[in-house]
C-alpha positions in Angstrom: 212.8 299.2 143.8 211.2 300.2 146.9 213.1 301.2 149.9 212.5 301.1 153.5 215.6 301.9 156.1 214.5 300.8 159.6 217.1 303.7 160.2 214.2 305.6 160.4 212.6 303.3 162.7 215.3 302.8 165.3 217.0 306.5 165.0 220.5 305.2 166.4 218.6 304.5 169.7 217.3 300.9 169.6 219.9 297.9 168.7 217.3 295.0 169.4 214.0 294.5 167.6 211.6 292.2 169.2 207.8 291.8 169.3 204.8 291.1 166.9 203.0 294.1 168.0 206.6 296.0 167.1 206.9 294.3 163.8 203.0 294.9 163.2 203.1 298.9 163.9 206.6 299.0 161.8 205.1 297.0 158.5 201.9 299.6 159.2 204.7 302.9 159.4 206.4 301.4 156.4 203.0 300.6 154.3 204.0 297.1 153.9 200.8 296.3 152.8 200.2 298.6 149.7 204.4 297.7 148.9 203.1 294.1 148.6 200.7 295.1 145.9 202.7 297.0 143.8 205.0 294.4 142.1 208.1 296.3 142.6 210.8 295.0 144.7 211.2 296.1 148.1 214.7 296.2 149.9 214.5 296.7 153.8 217.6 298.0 155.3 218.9 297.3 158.7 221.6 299.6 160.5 224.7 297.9 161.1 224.3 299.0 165.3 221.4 296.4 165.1 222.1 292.9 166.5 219.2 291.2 167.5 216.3 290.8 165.1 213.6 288.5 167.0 211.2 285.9 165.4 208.2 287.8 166.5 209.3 290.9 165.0 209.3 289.5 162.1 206.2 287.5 162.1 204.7 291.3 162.5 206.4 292.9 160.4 206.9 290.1 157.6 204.4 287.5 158.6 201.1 288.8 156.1 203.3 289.1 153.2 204.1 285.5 153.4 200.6 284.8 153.4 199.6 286.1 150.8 202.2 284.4 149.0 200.7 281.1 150.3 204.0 281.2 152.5 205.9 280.5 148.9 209.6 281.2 150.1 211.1 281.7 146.7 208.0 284.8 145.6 208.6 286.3 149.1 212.7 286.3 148.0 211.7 287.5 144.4 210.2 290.4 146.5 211.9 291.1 149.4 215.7 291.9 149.6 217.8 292.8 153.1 220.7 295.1 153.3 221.8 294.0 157.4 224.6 292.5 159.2 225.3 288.9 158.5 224.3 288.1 162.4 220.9 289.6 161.6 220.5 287.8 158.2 220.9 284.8 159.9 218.4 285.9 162.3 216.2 287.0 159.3 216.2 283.2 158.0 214.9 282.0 161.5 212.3 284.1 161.4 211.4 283.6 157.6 211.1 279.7 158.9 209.4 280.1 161.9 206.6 281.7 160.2 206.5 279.3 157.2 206.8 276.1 159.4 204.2 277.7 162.3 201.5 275.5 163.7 199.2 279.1 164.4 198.5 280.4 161.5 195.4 282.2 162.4 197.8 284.3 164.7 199.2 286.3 161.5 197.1 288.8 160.4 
Protein backbone atom coordinates (compact mmCIF):
# COMPACT_ATOMS: atom_id res chain seq x y z
CA UNK A 1 0.00 0.00 0.00
CA UNK A 2 1.04 3.33 -0.98
CA UNK A 3 1.47 6.09 1.45
CA UNK A 4 1.29 9.71 1.26
CA UNK A 5 1.40 11.90 4.72
CA UNK A 6 0.28 15.43 3.96
CA UNK A 7 2.69 15.81 6.99
CA UNK A 8 5.00 16.48 4.51
CA UNK A 9 2.87 18.93 2.88
CA UNK A 10 1.77 21.14 5.80
CA UNK A 11 5.13 20.69 8.01
CA UNK A 12 3.15 21.63 11.35
CA UNK A 13 2.61 25.11 9.78
CA UNK A 14 -0.67 24.98 7.89
CA UNK A 15 -4.04 23.70 9.80
CA UNK A 16 -6.53 24.62 6.91
CA UNK A 17 -6.34 23.17 3.35
CA UNK A 18 -8.35 25.03 0.84
CA UNK A 19 -8.13 25.62 -2.93
CA UNK A 20 -8.18 23.63 -6.34
CA UNK A 21 -4.92 25.04 -7.46
CA UNK A 22 -3.63 23.73 -3.71
CA UNK A 23 -5.13 20.43 -4.04
CA UNK A 24 -3.85 20.30 -7.88
CA UNK A 25 -0.03 21.19 -6.98
CA UNK A 26 -0.32 18.69 -3.84
CA UNK A 27 -1.85 15.53 -6.08
CA UNK A 28 1.22 16.77 -8.65
CA UNK A 29 3.95 16.71 -5.36
CA UNK A 30 2.40 13.40 -4.29
CA UNK A 31 2.32 11.76 -8.00
CA UNK A 32 -1.27 11.13 -7.69
CA UNK A 33 -1.46 10.38 -11.07
CA UNK A 34 1.09 7.52 -11.62
CA UNK A 35 -0.46 6.10 -7.86
CA UNK A 36 -3.72 5.84 -9.71
CA UNK A 37 -2.20 3.51 -12.28
CA UNK A 38 -0.58 1.22 -10.28
CA UNK A 39 -3.34 -0.85 -8.59
CA UNK A 40 -2.00 -0.66 -5.24
CA UNK A 41 -3.92 0.94 -2.58
CA UNK A 42 -3.08 4.37 -1.53
CA UNK A 43 -3.66 5.68 2.10
CA UNK A 44 -3.39 9.58 2.52
CA UNK A 45 -2.70 10.65 5.98
CA UNK A 46 -3.88 13.89 7.49
CA UNK A 47 -2.13 15.40 10.82
CA UNK A 48 -4.38 15.44 13.60
CA UNK A 49 -3.42 19.70 13.94
CA UNK A 50 -5.48 19.83 10.60
CA UNK A 51 -9.15 20.94 10.87
CA UNK A 52 -10.48 22.26 7.84
CA UNK A 53 -10.18 20.29 4.63
CA UNK A 54 -12.11 22.44 1.85
CA UNK A 55 -14.22 21.03 -1.10
CA UNK A 56 -11.92 22.60 -3.60
CA UNK A 57 -9.00 21.14 -2.18
CA UNK A 58 -10.17 18.18 -2.78
CA UNK A 59 -11.65 18.52 -6.19
CA UNK A 60 -7.71 19.24 -6.88
CA UNK A 61 -6.24 17.05 -5.24
CA UNK A 62 -8.91 14.07 -5.60
CA UNK A 63 -11.12 15.27 -8.35
CA UNK A 64 -9.15 13.28 -11.70
CA UNK A 65 -9.01 10.16 -9.82
CA UNK A 66 -12.67 10.10 -9.61
CA UNK A 67 -12.85 10.57 -13.15
CA UNK A 68 -11.19 8.19 -14.26
CA UNK A 69 -13.20 5.93 -12.18
CA UNK A 70 -16.31 7.34 -14.11
CA UNK A 71 -16.82 9.00 -10.52
CA UNK A 72 -17.68 5.20 -9.28
CA UNK A 73 -17.59 5.90 -5.35
CA UNK A 74 -17.19 2.36 -4.27
CA UNK A 75 -13.51 1.81 -6.85
CA UNK A 76 -12.40 5.24 -5.62
CA UNK A 77 -12.98 3.66 -1.75
CA UNK A 78 -11.40 0.30 -2.99
CA UNK A 79 -8.48 2.63 -3.74
CA UNK A 80 -8.22 5.35 -1.51
CA UNK A 81 -8.03 5.09 2.34
CA UNK A 82 -7.75 8.33 4.98
CA UNK A 83 -5.99 8.13 8.22
CA UNK A 84 -7.47 12.10 9.65
CA UNK A 85 -9.51 13.36 12.37
CA UNK A 86 -13.12 12.45 12.29
CA UNK A 87 -13.96 16.39 11.68
CA UNK A 88 -11.89 16.16 8.54
CA UNK A 89 -13.43 12.78 7.44
CA UNK A 90 -16.49 14.26 7.49
CA UNK A 91 -15.16 17.04 5.53
CA UNK A 92 -13.61 14.40 3.24
CA UNK A 93 -17.21 12.94 2.44
CA UNK A 94 -18.39 16.58 1.40
CA UNK A 95 -15.96 16.89 -0.87
CA UNK A 96 -16.04 13.19 -2.34
CA UNK A 97 -19.92 14.42 -3.04
CA UNK A 98 -19.37 17.58 -4.33
CA UNK A 99 -17.24 16.35 -7.01
CA UNK A 100 -19.45 13.33 -7.86
CA UNK A 101 -22.73 15.34 -7.84
CA UNK A 102 -20.98 18.61 -9.76
CA UNK A 103 -22.80 20.26 -12.61
CA UNK A 104 -18.92 21.42 -14.10
CA UNK A 105 -17.27 18.62 -14.99
CA UNK A 106 -15.07 20.01 -17.61
CA UNK A 107 -13.54 22.09 -14.54
CA UNK A 108 -11.64 18.77 -13.26
CA UNK A 109 -8.75 18.10 -15.07
Amino acid sequence: MAAIDLEELTQGKVHNLSGRLRGIAARERFGLDGLDGSGDPVEIRIPDYIYAVTPSFIQGLLGPTLKSLHFDVKAFRDSYRFVAPAVVLEQLERGISAITTSRDIAEIR
